[in-house]
PDB file of N, CA, C and O in Angstrom:
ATOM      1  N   UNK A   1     145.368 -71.783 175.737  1.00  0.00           N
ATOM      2  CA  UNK A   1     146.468 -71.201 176.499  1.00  0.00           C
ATOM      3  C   UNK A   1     146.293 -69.690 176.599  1.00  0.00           C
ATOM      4  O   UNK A   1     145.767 -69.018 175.711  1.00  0.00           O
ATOM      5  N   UNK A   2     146.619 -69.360 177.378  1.00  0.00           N
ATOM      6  CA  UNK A   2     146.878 -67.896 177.555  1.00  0.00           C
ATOM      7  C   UNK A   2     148.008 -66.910 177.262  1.00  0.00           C
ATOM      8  O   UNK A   2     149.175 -67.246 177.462  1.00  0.00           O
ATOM      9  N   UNK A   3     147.766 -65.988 176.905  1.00  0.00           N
ATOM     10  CA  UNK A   3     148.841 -65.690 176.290  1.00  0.00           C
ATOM     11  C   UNK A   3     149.542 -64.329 177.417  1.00  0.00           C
ATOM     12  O   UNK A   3     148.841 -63.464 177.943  1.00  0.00           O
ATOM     13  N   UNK A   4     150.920 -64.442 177.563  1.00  0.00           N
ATOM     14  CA  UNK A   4     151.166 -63.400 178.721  1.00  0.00           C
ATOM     15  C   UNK A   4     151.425 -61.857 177.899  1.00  0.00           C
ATOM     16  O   UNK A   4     151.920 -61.607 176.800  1.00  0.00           O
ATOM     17  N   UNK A   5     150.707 -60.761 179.239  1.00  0.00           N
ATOM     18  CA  UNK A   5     150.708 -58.927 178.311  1.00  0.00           C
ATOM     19  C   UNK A   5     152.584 -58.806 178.359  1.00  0.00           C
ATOM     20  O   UNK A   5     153.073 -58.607 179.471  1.00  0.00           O
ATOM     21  N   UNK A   6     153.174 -58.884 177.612  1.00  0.00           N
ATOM     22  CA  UNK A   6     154.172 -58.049 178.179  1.00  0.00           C
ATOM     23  C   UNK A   6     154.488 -57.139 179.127  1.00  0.00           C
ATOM     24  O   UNK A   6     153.809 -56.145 179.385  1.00  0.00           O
ATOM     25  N   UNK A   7     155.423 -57.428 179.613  1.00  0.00           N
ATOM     26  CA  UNK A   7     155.466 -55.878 180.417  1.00  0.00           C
ATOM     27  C   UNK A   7     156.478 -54.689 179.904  1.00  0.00           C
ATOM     28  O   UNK A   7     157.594 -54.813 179.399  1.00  0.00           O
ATOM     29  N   UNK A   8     155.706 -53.462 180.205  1.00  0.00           N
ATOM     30  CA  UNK A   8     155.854 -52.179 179.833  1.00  0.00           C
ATOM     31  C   UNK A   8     156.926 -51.625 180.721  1.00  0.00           C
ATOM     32  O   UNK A   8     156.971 -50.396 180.675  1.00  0.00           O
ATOM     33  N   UNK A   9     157.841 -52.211 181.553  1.00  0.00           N
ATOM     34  CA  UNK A   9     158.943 -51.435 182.118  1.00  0.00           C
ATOM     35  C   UNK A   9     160.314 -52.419 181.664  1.00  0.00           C
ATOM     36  O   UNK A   9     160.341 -53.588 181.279  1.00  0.00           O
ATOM     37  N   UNK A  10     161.368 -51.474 181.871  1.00  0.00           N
ATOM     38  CA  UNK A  10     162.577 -52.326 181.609  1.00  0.00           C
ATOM     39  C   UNK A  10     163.444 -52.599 182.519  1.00  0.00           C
ATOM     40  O   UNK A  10     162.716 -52.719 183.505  1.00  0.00           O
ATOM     41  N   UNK A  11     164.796 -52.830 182.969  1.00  0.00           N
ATOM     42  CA  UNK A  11     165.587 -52.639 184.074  1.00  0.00           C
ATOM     43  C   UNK A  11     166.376 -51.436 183.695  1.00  0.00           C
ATOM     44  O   UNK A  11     167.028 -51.416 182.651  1.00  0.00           O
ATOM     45  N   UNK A  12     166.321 -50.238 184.680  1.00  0.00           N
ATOM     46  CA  UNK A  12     166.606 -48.796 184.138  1.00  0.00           C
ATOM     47  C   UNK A  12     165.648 -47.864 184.401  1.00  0.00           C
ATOM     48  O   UNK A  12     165.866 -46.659 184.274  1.00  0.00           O
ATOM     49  N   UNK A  13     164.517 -48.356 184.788  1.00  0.00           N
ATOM     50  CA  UNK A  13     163.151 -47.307 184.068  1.00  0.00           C
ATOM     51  C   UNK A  13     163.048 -46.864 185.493  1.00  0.00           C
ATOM     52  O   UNK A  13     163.425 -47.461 186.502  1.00  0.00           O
ATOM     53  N   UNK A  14     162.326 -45.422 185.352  1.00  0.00           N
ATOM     54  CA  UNK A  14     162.266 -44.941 186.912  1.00  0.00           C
ATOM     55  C   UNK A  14     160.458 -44.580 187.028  1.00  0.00           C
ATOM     56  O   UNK A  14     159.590 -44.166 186.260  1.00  0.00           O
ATOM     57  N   UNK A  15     160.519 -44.900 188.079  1.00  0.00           N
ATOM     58  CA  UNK A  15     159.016 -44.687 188.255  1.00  0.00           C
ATOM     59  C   UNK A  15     158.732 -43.784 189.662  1.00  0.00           C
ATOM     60  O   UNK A  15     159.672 -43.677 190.450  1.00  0.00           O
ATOM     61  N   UNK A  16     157.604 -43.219 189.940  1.00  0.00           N
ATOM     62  CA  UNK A  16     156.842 -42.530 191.440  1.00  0.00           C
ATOM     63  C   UNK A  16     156.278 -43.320 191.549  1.00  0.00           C
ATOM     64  O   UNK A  16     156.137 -44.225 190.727  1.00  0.00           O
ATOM     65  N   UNK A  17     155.630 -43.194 192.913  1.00  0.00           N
ATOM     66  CA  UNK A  17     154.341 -43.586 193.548  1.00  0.00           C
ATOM     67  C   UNK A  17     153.523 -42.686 193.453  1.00  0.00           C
ATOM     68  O   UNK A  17     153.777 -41.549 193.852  1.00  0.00           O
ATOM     69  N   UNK A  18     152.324 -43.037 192.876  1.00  0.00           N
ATOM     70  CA  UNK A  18     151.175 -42.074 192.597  1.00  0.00           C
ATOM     71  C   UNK A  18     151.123 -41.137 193.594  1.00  0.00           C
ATOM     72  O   UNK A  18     151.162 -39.980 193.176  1.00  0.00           O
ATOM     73  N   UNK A  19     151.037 -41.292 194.945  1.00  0.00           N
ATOM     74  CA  UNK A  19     150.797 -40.571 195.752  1.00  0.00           C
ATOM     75  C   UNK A  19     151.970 -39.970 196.777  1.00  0.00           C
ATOM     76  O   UNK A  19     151.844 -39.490 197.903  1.00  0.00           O
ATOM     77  N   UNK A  20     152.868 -40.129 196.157  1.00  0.00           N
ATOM     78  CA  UNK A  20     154.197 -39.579 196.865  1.00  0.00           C
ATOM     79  C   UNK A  20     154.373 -38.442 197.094  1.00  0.00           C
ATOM     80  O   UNK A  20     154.534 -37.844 196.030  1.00  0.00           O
ATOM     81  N   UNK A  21     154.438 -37.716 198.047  1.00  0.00           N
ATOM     82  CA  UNK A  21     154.446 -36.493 198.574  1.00  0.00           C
ATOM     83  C   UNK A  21     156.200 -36.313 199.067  1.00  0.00           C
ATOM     84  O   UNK A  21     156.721 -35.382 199.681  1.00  0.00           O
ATOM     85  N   UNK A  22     156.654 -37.242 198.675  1.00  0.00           N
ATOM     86  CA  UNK A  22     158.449 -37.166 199.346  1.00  0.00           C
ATOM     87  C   UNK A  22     159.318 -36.703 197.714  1.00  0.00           C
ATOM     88  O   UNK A  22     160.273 -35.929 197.775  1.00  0.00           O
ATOM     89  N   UNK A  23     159.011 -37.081 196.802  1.00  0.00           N
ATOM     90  CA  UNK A  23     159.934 -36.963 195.975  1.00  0.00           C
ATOM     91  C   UNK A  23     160.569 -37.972 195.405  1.00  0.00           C
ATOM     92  O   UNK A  23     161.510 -37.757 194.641  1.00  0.00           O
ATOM     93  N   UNK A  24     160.086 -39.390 195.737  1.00  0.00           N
ATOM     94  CA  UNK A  24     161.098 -40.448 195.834  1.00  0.00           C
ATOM     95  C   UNK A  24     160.743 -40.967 194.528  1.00  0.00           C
ATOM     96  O   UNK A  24     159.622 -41.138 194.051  1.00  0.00           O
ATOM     97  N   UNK A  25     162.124 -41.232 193.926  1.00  0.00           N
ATOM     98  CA  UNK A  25     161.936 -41.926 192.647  1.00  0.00           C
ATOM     99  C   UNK A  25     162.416 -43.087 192.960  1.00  0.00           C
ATOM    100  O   UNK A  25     163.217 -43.213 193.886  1.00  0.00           O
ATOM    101  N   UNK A  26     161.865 -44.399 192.011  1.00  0.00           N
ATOM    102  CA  UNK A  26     162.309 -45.596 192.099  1.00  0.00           C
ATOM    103  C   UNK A  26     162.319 -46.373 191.016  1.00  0.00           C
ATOM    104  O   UNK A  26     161.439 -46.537 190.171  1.00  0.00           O
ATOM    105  N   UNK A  27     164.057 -47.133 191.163  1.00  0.00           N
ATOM    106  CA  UNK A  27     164.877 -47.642 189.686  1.00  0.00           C
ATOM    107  C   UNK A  27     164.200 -49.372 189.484  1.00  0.00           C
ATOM    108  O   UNK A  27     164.042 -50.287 190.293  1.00  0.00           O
ATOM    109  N   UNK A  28     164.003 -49.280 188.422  1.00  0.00           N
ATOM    110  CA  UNK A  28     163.936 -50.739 187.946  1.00  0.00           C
ATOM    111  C   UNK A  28     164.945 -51.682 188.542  1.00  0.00           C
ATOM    112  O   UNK A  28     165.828 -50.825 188.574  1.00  0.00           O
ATOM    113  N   UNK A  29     165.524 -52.717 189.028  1.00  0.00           N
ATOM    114  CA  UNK A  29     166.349 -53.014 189.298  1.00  0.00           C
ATOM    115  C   UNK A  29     166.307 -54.987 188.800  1.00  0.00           C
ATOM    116  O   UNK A  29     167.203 -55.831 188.789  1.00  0.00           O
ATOM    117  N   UNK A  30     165.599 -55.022 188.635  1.00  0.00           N
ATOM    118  CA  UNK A  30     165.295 -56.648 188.005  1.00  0.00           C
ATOM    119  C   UNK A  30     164.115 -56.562 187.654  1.00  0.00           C
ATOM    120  O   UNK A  30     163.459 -55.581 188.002  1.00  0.00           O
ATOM    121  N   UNK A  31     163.489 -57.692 186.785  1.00  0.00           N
ATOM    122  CA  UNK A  31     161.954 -58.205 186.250  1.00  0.00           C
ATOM    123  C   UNK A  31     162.455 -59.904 186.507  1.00  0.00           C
ATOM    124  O   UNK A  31     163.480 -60.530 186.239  1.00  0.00           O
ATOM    125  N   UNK A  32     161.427 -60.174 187.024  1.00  0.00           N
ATOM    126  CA  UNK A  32     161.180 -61.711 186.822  1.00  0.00           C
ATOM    127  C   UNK A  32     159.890 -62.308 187.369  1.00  0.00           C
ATOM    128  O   UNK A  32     159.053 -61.770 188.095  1.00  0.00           O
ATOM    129  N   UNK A  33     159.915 -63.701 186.795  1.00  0.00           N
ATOM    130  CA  UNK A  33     158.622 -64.484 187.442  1.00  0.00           C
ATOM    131  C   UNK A  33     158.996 -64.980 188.668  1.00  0.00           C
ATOM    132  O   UNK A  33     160.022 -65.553 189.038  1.00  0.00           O
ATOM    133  N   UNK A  34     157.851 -64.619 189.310  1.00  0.00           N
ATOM    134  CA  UNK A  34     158.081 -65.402 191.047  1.00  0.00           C
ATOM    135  C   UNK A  34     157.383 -65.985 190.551  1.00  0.00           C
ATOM    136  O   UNK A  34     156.660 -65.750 189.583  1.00  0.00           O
ATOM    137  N   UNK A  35     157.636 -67.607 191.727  1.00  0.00           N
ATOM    138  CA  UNK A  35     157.120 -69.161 191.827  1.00  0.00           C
ATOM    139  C   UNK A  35     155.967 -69.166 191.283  1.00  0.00           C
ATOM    140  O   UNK A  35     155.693 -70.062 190.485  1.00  0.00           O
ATOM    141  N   UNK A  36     154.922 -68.037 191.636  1.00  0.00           N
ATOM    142  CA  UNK A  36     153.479 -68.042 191.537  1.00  0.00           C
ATOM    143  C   UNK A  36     153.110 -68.235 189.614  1.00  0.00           C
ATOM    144  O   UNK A  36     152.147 -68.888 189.213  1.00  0.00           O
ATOM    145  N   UNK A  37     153.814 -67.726 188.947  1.00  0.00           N
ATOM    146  CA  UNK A  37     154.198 -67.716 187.629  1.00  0.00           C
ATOM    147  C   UNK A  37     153.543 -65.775 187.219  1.00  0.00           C
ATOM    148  O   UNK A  37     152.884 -65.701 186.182  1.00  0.00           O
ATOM    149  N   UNK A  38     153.699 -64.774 187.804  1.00  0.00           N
ATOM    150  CA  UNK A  38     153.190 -63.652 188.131  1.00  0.00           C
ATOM    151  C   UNK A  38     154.657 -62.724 187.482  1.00  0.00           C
ATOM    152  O   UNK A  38     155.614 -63.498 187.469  1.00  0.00           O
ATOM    153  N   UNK A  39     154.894 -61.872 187.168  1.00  0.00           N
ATOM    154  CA  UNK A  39     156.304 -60.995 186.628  1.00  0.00           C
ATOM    155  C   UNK A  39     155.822 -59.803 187.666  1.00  0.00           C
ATOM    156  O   UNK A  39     154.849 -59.063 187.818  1.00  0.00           O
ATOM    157  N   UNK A  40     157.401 -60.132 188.437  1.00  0.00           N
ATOM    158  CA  UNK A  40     157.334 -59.059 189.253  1.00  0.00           C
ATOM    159  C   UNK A  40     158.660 -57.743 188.893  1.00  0.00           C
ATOM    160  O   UNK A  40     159.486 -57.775 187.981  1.00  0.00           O
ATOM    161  N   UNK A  41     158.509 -56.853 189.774  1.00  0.00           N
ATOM    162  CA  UNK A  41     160.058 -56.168 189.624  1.00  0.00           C
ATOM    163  C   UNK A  41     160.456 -55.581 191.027  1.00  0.00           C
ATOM    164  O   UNK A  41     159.601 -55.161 191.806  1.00  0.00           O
ATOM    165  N   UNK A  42     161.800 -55.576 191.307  1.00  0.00           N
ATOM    166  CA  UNK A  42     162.498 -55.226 192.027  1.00  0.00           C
ATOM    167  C   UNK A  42     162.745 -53.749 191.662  1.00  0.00           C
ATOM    168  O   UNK A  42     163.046 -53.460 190.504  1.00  0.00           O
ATOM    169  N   UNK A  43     162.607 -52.638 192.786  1.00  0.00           N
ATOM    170  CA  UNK A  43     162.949 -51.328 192.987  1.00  0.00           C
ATOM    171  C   UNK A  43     163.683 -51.124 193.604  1.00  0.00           C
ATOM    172  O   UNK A  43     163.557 -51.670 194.700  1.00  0.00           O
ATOM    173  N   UNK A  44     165.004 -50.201 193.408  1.00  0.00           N
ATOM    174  CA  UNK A  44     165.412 -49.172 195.148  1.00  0.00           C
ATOM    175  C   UNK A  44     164.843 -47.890 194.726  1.00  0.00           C
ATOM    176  O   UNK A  44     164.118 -47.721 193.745  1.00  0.00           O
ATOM    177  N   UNK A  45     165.216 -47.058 195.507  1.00  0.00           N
ATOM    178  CA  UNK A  45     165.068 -45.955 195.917  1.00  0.00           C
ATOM    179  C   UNK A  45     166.017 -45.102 195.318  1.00  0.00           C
ATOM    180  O   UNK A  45     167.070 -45.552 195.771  1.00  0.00           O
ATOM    181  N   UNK A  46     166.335 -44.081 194.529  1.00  0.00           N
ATOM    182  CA  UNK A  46     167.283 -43.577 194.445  1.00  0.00           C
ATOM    183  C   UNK A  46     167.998 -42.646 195.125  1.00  0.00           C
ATOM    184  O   UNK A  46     169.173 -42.390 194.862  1.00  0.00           O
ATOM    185  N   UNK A  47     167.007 -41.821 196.476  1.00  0.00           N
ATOM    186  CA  UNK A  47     167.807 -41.751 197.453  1.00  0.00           C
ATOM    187  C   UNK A  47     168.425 -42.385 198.327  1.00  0.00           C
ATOM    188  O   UNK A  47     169.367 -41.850 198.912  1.00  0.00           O
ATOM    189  N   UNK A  48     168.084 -43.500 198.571  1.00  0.00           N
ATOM    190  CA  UNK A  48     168.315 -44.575 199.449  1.00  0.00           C
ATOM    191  C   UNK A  48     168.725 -46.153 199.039  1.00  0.00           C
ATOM    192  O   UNK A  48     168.269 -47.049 199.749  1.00  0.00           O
ATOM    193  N   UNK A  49     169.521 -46.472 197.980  1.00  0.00           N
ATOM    194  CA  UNK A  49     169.414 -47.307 197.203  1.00  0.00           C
ATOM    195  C   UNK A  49     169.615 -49.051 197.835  1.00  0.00           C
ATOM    196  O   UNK A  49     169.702 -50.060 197.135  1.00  0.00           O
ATOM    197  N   UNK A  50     169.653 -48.967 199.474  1.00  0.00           N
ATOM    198  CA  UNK A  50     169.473 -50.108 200.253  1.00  0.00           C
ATOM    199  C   UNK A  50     167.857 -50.177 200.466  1.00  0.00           C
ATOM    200  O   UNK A  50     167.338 -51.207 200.896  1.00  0.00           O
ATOM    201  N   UNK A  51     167.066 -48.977 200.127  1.00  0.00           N
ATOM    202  CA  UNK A  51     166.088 -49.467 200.451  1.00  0.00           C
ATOM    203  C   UNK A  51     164.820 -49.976 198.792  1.00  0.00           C
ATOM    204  O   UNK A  51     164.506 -49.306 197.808  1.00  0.00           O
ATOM    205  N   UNK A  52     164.486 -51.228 199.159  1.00  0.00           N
ATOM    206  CA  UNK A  52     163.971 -51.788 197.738  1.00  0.00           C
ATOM    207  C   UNK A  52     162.325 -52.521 198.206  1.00  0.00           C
ATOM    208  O   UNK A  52     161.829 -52.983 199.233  1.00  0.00           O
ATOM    209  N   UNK A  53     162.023 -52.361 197.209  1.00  0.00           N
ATOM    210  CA  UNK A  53     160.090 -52.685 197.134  1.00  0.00           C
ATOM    211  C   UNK A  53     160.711 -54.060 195.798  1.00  0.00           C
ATOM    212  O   UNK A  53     161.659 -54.086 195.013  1.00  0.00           O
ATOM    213  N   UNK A  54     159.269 -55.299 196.217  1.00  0.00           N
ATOM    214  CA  UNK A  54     159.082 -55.995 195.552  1.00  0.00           C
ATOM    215  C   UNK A  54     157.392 -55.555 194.818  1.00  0.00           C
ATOM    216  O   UNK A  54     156.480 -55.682 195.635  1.00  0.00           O
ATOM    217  N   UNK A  55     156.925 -55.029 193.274  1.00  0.00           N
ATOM    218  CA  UNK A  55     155.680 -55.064 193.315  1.00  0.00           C
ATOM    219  C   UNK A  55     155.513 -56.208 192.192  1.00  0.00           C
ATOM    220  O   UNK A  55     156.432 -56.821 191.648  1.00  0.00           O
ATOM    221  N   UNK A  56     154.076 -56.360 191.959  1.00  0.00           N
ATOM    222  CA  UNK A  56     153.794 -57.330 190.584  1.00  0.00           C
ATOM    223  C   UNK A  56     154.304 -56.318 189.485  1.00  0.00           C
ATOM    224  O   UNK A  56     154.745 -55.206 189.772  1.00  0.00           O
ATOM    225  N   UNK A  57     154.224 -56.700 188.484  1.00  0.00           N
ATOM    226  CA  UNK A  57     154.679 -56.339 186.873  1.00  0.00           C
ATOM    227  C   UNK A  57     152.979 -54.849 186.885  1.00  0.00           C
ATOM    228  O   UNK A  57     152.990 -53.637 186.666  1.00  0.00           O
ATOM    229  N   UNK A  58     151.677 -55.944 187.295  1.00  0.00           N
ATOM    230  CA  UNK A  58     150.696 -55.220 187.412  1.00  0.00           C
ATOM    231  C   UNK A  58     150.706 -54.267 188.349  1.00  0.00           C
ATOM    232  O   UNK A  58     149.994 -53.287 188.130  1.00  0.00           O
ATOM    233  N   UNK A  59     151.227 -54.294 189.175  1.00  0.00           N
ATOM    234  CA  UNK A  59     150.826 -52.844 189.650  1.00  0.00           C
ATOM    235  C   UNK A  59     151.874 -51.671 189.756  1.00  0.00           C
ATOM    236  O   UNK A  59     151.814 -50.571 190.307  1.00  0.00           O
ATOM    237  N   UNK A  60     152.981 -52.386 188.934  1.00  0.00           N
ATOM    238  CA  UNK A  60     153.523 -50.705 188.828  1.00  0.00           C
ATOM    239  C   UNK A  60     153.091 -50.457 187.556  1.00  0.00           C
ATOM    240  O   UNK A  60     153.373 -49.304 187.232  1.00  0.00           O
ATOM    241  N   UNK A  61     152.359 -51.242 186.458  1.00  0.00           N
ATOM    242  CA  UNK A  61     151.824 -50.214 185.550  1.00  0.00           C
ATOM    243  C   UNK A  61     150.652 -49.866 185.441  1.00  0.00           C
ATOM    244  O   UNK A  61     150.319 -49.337 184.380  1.00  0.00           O
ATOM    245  N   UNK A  62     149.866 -50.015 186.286  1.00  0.00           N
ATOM    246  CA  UNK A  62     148.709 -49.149 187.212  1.00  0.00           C
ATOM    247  C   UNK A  62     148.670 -47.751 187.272  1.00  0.00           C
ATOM    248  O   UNK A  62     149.881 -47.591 187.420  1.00  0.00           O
ATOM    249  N   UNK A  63     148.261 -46.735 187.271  1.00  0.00           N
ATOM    250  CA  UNK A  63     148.427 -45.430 187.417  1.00  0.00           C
ATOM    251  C   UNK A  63     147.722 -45.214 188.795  1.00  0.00           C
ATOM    252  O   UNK A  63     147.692 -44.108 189.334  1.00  0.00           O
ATOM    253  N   UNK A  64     147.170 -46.310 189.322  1.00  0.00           N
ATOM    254  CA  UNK A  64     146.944 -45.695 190.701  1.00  0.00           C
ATOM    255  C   UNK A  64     148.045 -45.668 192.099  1.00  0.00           C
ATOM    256  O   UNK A  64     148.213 -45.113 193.185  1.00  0.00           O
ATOM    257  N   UNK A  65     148.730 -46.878 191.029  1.00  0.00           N
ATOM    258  CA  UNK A  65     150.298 -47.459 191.929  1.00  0.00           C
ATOM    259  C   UNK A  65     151.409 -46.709 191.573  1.00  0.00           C
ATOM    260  O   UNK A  65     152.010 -46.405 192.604  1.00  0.00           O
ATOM    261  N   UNK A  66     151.953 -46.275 190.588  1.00  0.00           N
ATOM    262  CA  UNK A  66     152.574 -45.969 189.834  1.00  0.00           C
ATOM    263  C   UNK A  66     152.714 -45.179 188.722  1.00  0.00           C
ATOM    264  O   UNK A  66     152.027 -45.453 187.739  1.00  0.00           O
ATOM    265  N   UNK A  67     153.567 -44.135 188.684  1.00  0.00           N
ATOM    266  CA  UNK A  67     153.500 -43.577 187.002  1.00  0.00           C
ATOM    267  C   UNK A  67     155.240 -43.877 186.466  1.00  0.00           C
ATOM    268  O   UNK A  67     156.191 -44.431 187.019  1.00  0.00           O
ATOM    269  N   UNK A  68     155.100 -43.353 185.424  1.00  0.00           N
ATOM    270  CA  UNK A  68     156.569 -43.223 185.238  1.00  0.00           C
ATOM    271  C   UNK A  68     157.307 -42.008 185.061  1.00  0.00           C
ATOM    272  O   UNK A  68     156.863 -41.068 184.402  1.00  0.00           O
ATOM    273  N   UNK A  69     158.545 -41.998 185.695  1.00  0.00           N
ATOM    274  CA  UNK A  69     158.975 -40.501 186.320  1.00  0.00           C
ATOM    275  C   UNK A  69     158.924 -39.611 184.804  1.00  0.00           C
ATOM    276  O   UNK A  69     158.659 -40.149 183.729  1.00  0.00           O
ATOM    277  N   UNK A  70     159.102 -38.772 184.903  1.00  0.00           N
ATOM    278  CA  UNK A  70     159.572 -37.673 183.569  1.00  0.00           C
ATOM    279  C   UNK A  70     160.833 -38.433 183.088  1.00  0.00           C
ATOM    280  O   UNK A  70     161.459 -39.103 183.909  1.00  0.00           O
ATOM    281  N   UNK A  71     161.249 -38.360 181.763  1.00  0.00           N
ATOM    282  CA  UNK A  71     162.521 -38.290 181.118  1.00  0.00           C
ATOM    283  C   UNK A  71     163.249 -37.074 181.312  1.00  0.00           C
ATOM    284  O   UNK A  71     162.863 -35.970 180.927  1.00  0.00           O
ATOM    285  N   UNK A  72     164.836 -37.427 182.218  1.00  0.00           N
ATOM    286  CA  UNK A  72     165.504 -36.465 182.562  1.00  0.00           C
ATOM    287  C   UNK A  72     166.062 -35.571 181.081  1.00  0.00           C
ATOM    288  O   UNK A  72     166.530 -36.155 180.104  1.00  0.00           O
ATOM    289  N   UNK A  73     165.913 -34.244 181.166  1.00  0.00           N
ATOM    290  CA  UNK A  73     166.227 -33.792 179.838  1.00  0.00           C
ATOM    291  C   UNK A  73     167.683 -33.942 179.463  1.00  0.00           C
ATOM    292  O   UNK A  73     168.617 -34.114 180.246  1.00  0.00           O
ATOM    293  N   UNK A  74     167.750 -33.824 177.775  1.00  0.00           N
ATOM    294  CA  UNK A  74     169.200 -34.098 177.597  1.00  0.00           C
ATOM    295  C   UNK A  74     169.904 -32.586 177.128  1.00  0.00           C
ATOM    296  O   UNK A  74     169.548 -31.637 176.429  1.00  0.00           O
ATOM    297  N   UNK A  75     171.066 -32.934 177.907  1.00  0.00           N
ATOM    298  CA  UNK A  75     172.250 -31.464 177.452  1.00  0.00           C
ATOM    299  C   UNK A  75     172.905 -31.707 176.561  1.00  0.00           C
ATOM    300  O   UNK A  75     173.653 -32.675 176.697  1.00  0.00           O
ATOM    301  N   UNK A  76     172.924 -31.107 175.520  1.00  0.00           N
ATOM    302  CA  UNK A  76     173.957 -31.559 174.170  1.00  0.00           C
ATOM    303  C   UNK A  76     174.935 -30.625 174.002  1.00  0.00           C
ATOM    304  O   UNK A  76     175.766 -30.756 173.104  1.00  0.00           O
TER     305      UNK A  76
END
């Protein structure tokens, strides 16, 4: 049997597109297995939060697809 990698994002987590020249960050918004038996995740946009990407689990933790945004700093 094979054993499945976990995946490294959560629902919450914000990520870029490697090559984004707009600024656009994008929210975790679900994880699950499609039919194929593959873990995908659901994104919006956080400027635009009607607009949403389906990718695999694999390629948003790709660094050619994806990084993960900075941690917004905290004010105490």
């Amino acid at each position: 049997m094979f054993k499945r990698k976990s995946l490294e994002a959560q629902v919450g987590d914000v990520f870029v597109k490697t090559h984004d020249t707009k600024g656009n960050f994008w929210v975790v918004e679900k994880l699950f297995e499609h039919v194929d038996g593959i873990m995908h995740a659901r994104l919006f946009n956080q400027k635009q939060p009607k607009t949403m990407i389906t990718v695999s689990a694999s390629t948003l933790t790709d660094a050619d697809f994806f990084q993960r945004a900075p941690a917004a700093p905290h004010h105490d």
